[in-house]
C-alpha positions as CSV (number, residue, x, y, z in Angstrom):
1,X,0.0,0.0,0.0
2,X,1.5,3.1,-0.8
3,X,1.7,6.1,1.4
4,X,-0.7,9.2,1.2
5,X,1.0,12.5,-0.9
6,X,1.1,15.8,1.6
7,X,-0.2,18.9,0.3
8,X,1.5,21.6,2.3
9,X,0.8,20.3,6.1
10,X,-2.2,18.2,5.4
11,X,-2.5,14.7,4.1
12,X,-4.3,14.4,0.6
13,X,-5.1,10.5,0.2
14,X,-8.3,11.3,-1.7
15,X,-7.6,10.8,-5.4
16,X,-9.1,12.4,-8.6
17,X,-8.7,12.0,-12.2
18,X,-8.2,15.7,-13.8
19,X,-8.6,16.4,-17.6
20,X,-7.2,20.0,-18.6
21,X,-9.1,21.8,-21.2
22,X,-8.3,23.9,-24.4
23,X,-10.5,25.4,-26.8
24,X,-10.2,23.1,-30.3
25,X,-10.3,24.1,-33.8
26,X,-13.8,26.0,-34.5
27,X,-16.8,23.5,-35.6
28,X,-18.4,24.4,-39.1
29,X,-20.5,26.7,-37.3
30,X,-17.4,28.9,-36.1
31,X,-17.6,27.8,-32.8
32,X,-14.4,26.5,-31.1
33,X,-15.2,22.5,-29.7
34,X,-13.9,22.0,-26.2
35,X,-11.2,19.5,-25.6
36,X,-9.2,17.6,-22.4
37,X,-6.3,16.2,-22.0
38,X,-5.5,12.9,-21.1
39,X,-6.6,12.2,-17.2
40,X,-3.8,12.9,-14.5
41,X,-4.3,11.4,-10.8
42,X,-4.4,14.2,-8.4
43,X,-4.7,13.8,-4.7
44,X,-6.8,16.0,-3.1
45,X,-7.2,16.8,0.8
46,X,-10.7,16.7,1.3
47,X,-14.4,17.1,-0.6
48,X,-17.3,18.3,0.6
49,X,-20.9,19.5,-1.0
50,X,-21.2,23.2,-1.5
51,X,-25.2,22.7,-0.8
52,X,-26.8,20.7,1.8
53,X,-28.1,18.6,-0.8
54,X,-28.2,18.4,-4.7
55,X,-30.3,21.1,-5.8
56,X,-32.9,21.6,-8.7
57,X,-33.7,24.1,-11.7
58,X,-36.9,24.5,-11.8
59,X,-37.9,26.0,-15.5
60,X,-41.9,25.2,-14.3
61,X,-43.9,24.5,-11.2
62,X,-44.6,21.8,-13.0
63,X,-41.2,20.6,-14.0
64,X,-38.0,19.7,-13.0
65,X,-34.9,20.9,-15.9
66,X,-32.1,19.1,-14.0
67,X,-30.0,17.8,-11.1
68,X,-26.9,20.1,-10.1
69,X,-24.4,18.8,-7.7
70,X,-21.8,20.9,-6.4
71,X,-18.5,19.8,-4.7
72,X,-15.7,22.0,-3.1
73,X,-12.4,20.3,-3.4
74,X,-9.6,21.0,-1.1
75,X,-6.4,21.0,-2.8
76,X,-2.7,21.3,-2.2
77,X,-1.8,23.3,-5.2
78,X,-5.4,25.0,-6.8
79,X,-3.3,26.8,-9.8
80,X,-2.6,23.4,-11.5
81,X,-7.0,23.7,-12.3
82,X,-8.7,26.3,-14.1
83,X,-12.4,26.9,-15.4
84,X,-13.8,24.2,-17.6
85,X,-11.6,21.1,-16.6
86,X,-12.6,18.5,-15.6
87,X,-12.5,15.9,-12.6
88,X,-13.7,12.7,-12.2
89,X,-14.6,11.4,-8.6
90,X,-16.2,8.2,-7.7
91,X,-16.8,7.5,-11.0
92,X,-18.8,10.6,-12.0
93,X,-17.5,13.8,-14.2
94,X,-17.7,17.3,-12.8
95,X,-16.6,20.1,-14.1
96,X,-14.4,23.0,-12.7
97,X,-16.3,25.8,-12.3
98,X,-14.8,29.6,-11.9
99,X,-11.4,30.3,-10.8
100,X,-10.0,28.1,-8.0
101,X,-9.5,30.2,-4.8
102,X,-5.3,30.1,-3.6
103,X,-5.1,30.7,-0.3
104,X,-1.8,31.4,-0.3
105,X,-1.5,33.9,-3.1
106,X,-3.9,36.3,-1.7
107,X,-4.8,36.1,2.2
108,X,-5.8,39.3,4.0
109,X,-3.5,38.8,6.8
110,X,-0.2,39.5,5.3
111,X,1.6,36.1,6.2
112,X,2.7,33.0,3.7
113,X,-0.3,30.6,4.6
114,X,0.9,28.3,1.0
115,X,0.5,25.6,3.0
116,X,-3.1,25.8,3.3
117,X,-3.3,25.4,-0.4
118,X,-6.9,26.3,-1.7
119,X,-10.4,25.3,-3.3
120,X,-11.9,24.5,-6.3
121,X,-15.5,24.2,-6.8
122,X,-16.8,21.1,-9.3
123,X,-20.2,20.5,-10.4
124,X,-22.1,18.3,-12.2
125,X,-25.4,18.6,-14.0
126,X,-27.9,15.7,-15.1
């Protein structure tokens, strides 16, 4: 059994597949068609839901649109993920949504907290 990877201080032994994305060569429409990389193993220091539960848009009283499920993810290093990538965890695809927040890079307190690393916020919609 191998040992967990450290982020900063804290142990990450949670572990995520992470596809980077790029904007492809433009569709015959003109539109660019998204693209990922090949999946990387990441380990991540802890997940946890955004909302209590998943939550749904409702387009009609009488309807329900979809599912959204939102996770934070607490990372060692959040610069390695940006907007649209995506992760897969537990066997389900998410995608990265906004900017990851670095606690390090910008902390109102003056001090090198890097080894806090930071979150990134995933979600999935079905």
């Amino acid at each position: 059994m191998s040992s967990p990877a450290y982020g900063g201080s804290f142990i990450a032994n949670i572990t995520v597949q992470h596809q980077v994305w790029s904007q492809g060569p433009p569709n015959a429409h003109g539109v660019g068609v998204d693209q990922w990389a090949a999946p990387v193993t990441r380990a991540v220091n802890a997940i946890h839901p955004l909302h209590r539960m998943p939550h749904h848009d409702i387009a009609d009283s009488e309807y329900v649109g979809r599912v959204m499920v939102d996770w934070i993810m607490v990372v060692p290093d959040p610069t390695v993920y940006s907007k649209n990538d995506r992760v897969v965890y537990n066997g389900a695809t998410y995608r990265v949504q906004n900017t990851p927040i670095n606690w390090g890079a910008t902390n109102p307190f003056g001090f090198d907290n890097t080894f806090f690393g930071g979150e990134v916020h995933i979600q999935r919609v079905t």
